[in-house]
N, C-alpha and C positions, 0 to 999 in steps of 0.2 A: 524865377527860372528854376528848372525842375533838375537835377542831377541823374542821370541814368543812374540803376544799380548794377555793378559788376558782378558776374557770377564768376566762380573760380574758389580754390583752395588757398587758405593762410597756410602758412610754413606748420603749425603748430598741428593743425588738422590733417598737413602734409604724411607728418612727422609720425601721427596716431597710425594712419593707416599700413604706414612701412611698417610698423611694430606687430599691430593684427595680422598684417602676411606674413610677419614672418615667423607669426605662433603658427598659423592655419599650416604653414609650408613644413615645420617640424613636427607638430602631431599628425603631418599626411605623412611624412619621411618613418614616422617611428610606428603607425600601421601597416607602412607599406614593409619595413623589415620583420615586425610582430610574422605580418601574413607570411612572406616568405620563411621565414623557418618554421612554422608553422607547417606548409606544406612540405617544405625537404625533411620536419621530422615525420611527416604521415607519407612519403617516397620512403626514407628510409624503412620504417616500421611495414611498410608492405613488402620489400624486398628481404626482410627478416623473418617475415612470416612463409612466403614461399620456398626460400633456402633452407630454413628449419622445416619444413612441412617434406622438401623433398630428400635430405641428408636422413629424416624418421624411415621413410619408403623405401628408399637405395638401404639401409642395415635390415627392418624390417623382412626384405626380400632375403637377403642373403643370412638372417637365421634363419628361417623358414627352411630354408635347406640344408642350411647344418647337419650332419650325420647322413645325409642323401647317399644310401647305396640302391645302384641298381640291380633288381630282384629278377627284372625280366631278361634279362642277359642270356643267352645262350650258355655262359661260365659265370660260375658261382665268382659273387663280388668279394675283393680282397676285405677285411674287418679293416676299422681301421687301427691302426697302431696305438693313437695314444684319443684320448678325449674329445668330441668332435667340437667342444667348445672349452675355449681357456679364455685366460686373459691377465690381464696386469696394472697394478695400481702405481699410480704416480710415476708414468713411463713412458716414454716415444722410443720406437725406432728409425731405422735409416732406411732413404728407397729402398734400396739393392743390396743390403743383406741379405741371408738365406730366411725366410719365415724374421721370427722373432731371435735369434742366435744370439744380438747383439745389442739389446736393451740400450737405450740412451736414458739420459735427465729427464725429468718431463717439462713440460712446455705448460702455459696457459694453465695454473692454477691445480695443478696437481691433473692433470689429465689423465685417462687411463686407457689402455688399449684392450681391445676386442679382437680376438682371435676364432674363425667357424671355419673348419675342415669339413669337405666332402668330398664322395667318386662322383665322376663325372658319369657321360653316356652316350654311346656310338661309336662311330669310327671315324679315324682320320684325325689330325693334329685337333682339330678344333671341338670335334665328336658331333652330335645332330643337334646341339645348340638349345637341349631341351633342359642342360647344368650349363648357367654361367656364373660366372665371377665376380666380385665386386667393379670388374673394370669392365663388363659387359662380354670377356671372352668367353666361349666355349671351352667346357672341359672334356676328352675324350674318355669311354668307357676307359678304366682300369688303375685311370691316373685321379692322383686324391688333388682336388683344389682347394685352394685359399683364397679367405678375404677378411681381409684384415682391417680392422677400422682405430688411426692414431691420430693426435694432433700437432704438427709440426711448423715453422716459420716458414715464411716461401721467403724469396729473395726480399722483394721488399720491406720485410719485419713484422708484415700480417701474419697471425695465427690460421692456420686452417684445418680444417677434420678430412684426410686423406683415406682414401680405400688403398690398401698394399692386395697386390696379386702377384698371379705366376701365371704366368703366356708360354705359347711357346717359345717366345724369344727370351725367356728368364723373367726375373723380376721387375715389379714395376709398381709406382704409384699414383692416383690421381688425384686431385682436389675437388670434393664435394662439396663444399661450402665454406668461404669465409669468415671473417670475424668471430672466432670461438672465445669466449671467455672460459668455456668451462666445459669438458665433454665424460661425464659418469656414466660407471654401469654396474648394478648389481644383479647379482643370479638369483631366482628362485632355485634351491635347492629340496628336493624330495627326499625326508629323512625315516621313510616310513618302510618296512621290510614283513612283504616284499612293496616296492614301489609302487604306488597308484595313480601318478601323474601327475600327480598335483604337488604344489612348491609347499612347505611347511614354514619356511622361513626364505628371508633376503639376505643374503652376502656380498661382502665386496671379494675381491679374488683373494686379498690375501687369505681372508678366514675361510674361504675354500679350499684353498690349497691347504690351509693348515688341519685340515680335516679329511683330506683327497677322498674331497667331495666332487669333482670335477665331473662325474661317469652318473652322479645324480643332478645332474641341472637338468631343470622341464624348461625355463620360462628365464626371459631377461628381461630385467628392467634399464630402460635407455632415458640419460637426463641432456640435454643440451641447453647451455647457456650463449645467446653469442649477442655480437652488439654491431650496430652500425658504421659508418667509417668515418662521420663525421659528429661532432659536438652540437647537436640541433636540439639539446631540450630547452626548455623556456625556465624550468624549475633548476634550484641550486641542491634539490636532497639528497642525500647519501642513500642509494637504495638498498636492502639487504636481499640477495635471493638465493631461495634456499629452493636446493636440485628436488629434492627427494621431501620434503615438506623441514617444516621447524622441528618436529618432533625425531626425526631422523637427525636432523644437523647435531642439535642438542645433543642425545646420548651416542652421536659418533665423534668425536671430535676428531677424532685419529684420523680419520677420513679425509684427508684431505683434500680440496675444491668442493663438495659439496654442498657448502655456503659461499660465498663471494659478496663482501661488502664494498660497495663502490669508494669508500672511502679510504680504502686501500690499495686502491690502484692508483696506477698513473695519472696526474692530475689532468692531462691531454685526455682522458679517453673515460673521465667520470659523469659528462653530459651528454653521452650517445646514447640512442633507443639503444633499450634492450629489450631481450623475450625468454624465459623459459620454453624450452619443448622437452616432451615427454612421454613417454610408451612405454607398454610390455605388450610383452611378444612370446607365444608358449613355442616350445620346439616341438615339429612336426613327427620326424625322426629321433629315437630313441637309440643311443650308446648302446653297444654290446647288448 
């Protein structure tokens, strides 16, 4: 008599297979989380490139105008009083103060503020809309505007790089972009007499000012450092980035933010994309 053979799994073979699932189940668990941060770090890092790309364009535009007086005016345009570019190192101010009257601490790694006066053009509170502001108003012939570019906290404890203006309704500020680590600016100044247009050297404002060299800047140089909102690198390194290149960092040290090593920040916010942005920008308009 012949005994059938049973097909079927012993416990042992049972046992193998639960074990192979539940490798396959973890190495699919720990691609699938690789993948997804992976892509929230390349979400982030494109939402950091358009923010930086647009915060360059919005300051970009508003030195462009800088010193903007109207020539075609029917009445000769008022000069203007003081420098149509300043600015200030390792400093914020408040919304709705007057201009800069009331200098705060700075914010976000030694930040500096960016100061461009101009006349505006036309008539009517708002003018013909052909001078605006960093908050997109119109200036009217006669009246000098401002745009002011600082880095402050917003409610929530994010840093951001705000444009300050003057409206008709008074003062005001807006948020240009998020997540700043770092917001520098130096001047080309033209040391040559008489002037020829061209920068000779780069300053930060205080050695500007300590020179009142303010009435010779041709040209600014704009650094932005900013970062993401969330921890999505895959790498544990301590980045170092330097605004203005290593050779700058080095023999300035005084400068404060111009380098930023990640491993001096907050340990919450040393895994976030980050980006360098960067420009110069010549002034159109020429001081006095």
């Amino acid at each position: 008599m012949i005994r059938a053979r049973r097909n079927g799994w012993g416990l042992a073979e049972f046992l193998i297979a639960i074990a192979l699932g539940l490798v396959v189940s973890l190495l699919a668990s720990g691609l699938l989380i690789a993948s997804g941060g992976g892509s929230r770090n390349h979400s982030e890092s494109q939402w950091l490139g358009d923010g930086g790309r647009y915060a360059l364009r919005v300051m970009a535009q508003a030195i462009r105008q800088g010193a903007y007086l109207n020539w075609d005016s029917d009445v000769a345009p008022p000069e203007l009083a003081t420098a149509s570019v300043y600015g200030l190192d390792a400093a914020s101010i408040s919304r709705g103060s007057d201009g800069i009257s009331a200098p705060l601490p700075a914010v976000a790694n030694g930040s500096d503020v960016l100061v461009l006066r101009f006349y505006g053009s036309g008539d009517g509170a708002n003018g013909d809309g052909s001078t605006v502001n960093c908050g997109g108003f119109g200036v009217a012939g006669g009246v000098q505007g401002w745009s002011i570019f600082y880095v402050a906290v917003d409610a929530g404890g994010v840093t951001e790089l705000r444009c300050k203006y003057r409206s008709a309704g008074g003062w005001g500020a807006d948020a240009i972009v998020r997540g700043v680590d770092s917001f520098q600016v130096l001047y080309g100044v033209d040391s040559d007499v008489p002037m020829d247009g061209v920068p000779n050297t780069y300053l930060n404002a205080t050695a500007v000012k300590a020179i009142d060299g303010w009435k010779r800047v041709c040209s600014i140089k704009l650094a932005l450092l900013l970062h993401g909102e969330h921890n999505t690198r895959a790498d544990t390194v301590n980045g170092r980035y330097d605004l203005f290149g290593p050779a700058y960092s080095e023999s300035h040290g005084e400068d404060v933010g111009v380098r930023v090593v990640e491993g001096q920040l907050p340990a919450s916010q040393r895994l976030r994309a980050r980006r360098v942005f960067g420009m110069t920008v010549a002034l159109r308009n020429r001081d006095g």
